[in-house]
C-alpha positions in Angstrom: 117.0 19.2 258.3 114.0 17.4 257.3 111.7 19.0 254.9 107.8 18.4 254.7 107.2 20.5 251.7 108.3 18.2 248.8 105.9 15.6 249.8 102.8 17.5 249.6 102.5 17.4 246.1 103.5 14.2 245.6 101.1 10.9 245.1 100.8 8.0 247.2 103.7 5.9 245.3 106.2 9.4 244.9 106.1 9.4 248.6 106.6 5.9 250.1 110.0 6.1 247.4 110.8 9.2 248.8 110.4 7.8 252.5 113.2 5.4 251.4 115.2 7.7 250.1 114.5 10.2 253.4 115.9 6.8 255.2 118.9 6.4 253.5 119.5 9.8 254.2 119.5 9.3 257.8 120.7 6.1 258.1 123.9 7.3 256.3 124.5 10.4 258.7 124.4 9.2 262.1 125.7 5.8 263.6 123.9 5.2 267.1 121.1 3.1 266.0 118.6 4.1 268.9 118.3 7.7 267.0 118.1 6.2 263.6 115.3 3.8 264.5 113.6 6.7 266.4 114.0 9.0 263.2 112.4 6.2 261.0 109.4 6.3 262.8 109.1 9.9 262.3 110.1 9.5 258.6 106.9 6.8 258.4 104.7 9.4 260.1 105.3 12.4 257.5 105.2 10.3 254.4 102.4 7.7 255.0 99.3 9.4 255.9 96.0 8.4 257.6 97.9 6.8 260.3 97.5 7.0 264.1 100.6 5.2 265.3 103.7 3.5 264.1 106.9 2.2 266.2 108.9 -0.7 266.9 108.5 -4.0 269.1 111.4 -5.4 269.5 112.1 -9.2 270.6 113.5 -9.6 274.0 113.7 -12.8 275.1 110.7 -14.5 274.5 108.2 -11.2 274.1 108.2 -8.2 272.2 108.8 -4.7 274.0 107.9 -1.3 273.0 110.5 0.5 271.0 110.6 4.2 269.4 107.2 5.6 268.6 104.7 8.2 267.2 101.2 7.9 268.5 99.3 7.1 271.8 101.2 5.5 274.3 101.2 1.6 273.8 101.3 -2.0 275.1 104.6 -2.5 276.5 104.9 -6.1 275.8 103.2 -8.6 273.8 103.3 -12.0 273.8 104.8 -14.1 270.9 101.6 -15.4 269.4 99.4 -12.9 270.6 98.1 -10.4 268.4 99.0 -8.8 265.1 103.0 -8.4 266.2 102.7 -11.7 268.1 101.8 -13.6 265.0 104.4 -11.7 262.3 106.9 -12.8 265.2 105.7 -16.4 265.3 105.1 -17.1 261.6 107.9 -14.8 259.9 104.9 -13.6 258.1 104.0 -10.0 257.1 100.4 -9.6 258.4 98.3 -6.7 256.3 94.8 -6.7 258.4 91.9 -4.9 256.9 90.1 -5.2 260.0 91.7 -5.7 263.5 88.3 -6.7 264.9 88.2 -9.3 262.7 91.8 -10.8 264.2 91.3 -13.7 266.5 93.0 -12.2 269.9 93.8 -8.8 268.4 95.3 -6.7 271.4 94.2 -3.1 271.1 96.4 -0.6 272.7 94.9 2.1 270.7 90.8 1.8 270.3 91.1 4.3 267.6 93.0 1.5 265.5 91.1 0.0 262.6 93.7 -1.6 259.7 97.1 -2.8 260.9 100.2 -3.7 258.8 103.3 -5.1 260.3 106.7 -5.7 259.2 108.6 -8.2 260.9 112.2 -7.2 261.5 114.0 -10.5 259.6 118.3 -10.1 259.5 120.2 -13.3 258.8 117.3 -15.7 259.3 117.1 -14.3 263.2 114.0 -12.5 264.0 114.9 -8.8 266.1 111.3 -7.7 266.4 108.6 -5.9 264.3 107.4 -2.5 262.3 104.4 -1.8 262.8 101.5 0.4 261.4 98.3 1.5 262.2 95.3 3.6 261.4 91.5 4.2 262.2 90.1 3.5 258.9 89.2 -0.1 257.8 91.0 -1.5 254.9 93.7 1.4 254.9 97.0 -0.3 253.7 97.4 -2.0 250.4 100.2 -3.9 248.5 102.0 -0.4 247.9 102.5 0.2 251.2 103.1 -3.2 252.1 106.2 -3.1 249.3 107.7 0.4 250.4 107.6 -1.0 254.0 109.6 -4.1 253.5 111.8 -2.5 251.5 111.9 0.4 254.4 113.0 -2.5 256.6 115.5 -4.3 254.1 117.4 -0.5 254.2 117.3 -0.6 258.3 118.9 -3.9 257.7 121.6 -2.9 255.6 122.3 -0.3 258.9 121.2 -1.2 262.1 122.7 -3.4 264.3 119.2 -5.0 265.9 121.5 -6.7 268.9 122.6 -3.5 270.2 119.1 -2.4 270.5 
């Protein structure tokens, strides 16, 4: 059972450690990889506030397609190239954006989104796809976040099998 009250009290750094330690958790308790992945959104959600959506896109093909979710229903697919998730795909790059507006060919699925950070989902040198964050207020993520969030990947690594996803 997941439990909200220990993060209440806690400050911005307390929390993103315990997120990775509320992944472990989960990761370590239950094998199919769909649930985990869906849990991990959830687990993002509770302990990184001021955000209006965070989910997966993961690489099929040639395009990334929507994976597990909290927020407003999203883009389905996106181009490599195109956008925030586009460009982490195509350079291997993390991309922390203080302004979306600002991104040549940002794609906004949700108007309401403001800052973006993503993630891309690196395993063996093959890319599988992106994490990706978002909220309504300007300059919202920092190099905290952007540290517990690889390293919130990095764990995913150690556990999910990307190809069976």
């Amino acid at each position: 059972m997941f439990r909200i009250e220990p993060i209440q009290n806690m400050d911005q750094e307390e929390r993103l450690k315990y997120m990775n330690v509320l992944l472990k958790s989960q990761l370590s308790s239950e094998k199919d990889d769909l649930a985990n992945i869906s849990n991990a959104t959830g687990i993002i959600m509770a302990c990184v506030d001021r955000l209006n959506w965070v989910g997966f896109y993961i690489l099929r093909e040639d395009e990334l397609v929507l994976g597990p979710f909290q927020g407003l229903p999203a883009c389905n697919r996106i181009e490599i190239g195109k956008g925030v998730c586009g460009t982490a795909v195509k350079t291997k790059k993390i991309q922390l954006v203080s302004d979306v507006h600002l991104f040549p060919g940002h794609i906004a699925c949700d108007s309401a989104s403001n800052s973006e950070l993503v993630i891309p989902i690196i395993k063996d040198d093959e890319v599988y796809g992106v994490l990706d964050l978002d909220s309504p207020e300007k300059g919202r993520f920092s190099e905290l976040e952007k540290k517990y969030l690889v390293k919130f990947v990095e764990i995913l690594n150690e556990y999910i099998d990307w190809n069976k996803i």
